[in-house]
MIMAR-673027 format. One record per residue (C-alpha): x, y, z. Coordinates in Angstrom, 1 decimal, m for minus. Example, Ala and Ser with C-alpha at 12.3 -4.5 7.8 and 13.67 -1.06 7.14 Angstrom:
<atoms>
<atom><X>12.3</X><Y>m4.5</Y><Z>7.8</Z></atom>
<atom><X>13.7</X><Y>m1.1</Y><Z>7.1</Z></atom>
</atoms>
This chain:
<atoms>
<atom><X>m15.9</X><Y>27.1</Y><Z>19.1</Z></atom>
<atom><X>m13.0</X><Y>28.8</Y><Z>21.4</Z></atom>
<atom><X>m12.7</X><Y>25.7</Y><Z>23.2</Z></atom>
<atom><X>m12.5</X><Y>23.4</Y><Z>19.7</Z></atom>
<atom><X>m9.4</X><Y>25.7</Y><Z>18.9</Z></atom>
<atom><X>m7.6</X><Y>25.2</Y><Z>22.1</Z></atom>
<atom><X>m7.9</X><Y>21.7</Y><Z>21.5</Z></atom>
<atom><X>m6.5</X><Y>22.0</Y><Z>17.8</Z></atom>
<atom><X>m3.4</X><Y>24.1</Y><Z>18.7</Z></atom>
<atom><X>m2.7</X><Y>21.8</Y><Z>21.6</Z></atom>
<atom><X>m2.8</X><Y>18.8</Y><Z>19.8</Z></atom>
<atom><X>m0.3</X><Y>20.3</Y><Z>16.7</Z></atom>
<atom><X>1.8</X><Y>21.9</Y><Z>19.1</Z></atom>
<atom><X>2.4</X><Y>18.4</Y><Z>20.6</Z></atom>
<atom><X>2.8</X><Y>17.0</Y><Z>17.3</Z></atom>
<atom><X>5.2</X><Y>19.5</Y><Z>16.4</Z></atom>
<atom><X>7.1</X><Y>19.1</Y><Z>19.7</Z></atom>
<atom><X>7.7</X><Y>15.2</Y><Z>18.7</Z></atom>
<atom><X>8.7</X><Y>15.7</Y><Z>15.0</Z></atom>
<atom><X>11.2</X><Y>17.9</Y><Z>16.0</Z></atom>
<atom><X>12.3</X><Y>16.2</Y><Z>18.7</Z></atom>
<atom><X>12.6</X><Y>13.2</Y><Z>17.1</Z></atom>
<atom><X>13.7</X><Y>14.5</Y><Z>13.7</Z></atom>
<atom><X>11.2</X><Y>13.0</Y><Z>11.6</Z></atom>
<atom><X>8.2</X><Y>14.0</Y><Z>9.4</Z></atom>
<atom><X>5.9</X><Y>12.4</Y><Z>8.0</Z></atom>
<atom><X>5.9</X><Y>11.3</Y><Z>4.2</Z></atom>
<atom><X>2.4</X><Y>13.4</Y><Z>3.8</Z></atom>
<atom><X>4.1</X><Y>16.6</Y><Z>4.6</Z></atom>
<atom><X>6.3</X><Y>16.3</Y><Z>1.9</Z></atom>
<atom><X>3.5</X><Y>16.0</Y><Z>m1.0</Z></atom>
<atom><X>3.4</X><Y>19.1</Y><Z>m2.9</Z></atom>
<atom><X>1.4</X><Y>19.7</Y><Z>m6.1</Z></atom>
<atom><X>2.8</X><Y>22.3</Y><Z>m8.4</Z></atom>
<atom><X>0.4</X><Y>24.0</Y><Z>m10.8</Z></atom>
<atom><X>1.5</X><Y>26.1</Y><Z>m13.6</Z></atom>
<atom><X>0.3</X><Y>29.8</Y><Z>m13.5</Z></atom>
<atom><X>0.0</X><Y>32.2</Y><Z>m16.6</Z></atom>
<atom><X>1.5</X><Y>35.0</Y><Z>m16.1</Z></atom>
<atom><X>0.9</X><Y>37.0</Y><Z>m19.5</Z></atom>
<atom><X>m2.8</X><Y>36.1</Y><Z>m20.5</Z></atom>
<atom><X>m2.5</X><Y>38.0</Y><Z>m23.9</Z></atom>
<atom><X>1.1</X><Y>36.3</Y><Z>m24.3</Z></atom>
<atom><X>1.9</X><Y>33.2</Y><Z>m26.3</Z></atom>
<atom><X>0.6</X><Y>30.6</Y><Z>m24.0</Z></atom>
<atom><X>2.9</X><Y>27.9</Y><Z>m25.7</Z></atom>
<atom><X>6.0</X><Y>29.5</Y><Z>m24.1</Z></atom>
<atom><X>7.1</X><Y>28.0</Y><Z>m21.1</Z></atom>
<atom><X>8.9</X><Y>31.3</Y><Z>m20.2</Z></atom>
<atom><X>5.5</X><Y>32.7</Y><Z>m20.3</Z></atom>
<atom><X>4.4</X><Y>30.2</Y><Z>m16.8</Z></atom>
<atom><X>5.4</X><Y>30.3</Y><Z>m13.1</Z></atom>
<atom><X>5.1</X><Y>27.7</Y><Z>m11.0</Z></atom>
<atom><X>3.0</X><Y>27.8</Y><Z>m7.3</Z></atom>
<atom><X>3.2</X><Y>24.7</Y><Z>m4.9</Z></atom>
<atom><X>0.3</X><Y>23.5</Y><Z>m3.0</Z></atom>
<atom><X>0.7</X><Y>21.6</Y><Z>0.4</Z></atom>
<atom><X>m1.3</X><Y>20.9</Y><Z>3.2</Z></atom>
<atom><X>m2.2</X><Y>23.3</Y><Z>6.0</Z></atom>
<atom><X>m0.3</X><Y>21.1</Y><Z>8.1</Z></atom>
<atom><X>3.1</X><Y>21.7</Y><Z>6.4</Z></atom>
<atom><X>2.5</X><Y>25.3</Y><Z>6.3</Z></atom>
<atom><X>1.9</X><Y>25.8</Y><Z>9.8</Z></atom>
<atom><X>5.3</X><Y>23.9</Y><Z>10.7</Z></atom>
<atom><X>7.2</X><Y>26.4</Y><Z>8.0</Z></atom>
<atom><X>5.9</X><Y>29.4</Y><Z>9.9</Z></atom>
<atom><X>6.7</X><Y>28.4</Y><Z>13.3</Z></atom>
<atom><X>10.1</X><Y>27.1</Y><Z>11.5</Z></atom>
<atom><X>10.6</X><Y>30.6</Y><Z>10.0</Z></atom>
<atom><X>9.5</X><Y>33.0</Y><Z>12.9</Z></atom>
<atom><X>12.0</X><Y>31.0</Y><Z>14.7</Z></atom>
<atom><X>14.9</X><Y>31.7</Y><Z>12.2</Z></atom>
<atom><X>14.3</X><Y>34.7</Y><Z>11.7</Z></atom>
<atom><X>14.5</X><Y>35.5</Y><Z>15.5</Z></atom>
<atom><X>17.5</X><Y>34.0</Y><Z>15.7</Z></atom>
<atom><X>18.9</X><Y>35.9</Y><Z>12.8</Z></atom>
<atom><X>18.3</X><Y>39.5</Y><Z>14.3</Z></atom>
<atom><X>20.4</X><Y>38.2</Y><Z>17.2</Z></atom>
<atom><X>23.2</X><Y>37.4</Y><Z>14.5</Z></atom>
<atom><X>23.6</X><Y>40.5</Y><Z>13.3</Z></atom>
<atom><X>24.3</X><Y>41.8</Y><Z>16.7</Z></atom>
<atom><X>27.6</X><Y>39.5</Y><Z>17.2</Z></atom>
<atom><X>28.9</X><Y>39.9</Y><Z>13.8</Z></atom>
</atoms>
């Protein structure tokens, strides 16, 4: 099993590597869904102030958003340093 996810983080960190690299992502990592949530159960449900909205995307996507973010966020504690 260990050895299965060596293999997987290899293969997305290479993946990774060339989207950057290359600047391009594929079209699938920009399909969302949005679903509407509730938020007040015992609120009128025909209000549209009454809903939020959460997107779904694929695994993928948010693997690439973390390494993305622990990244800027690195490079923001640096900033504040300088300023």
């Amino acid at each position: 099993m260990l050895r299965n996810v060596t293999k997987l983080c290899i293969h997305l960190s290479l993946f990774y590597t060339l989207c950057i690299r290359h600047g391009y992502l594929p079209t699938r990592f920009m399909d969302i869904n949005i679903i509407p949530l509730v938020e007040y159960k015992c609120s009128d449900l025909t209000d549209i102030n009454n809903y939020r909205a959460i997107v779904l995307c694929n695994v993928e996507t948010k693997i690439l958003e973390k390494i993305i973010l622990s990244k800027v966020l690195s490079y923001s504690d640096y900033d504040k340093y300088w300023l």
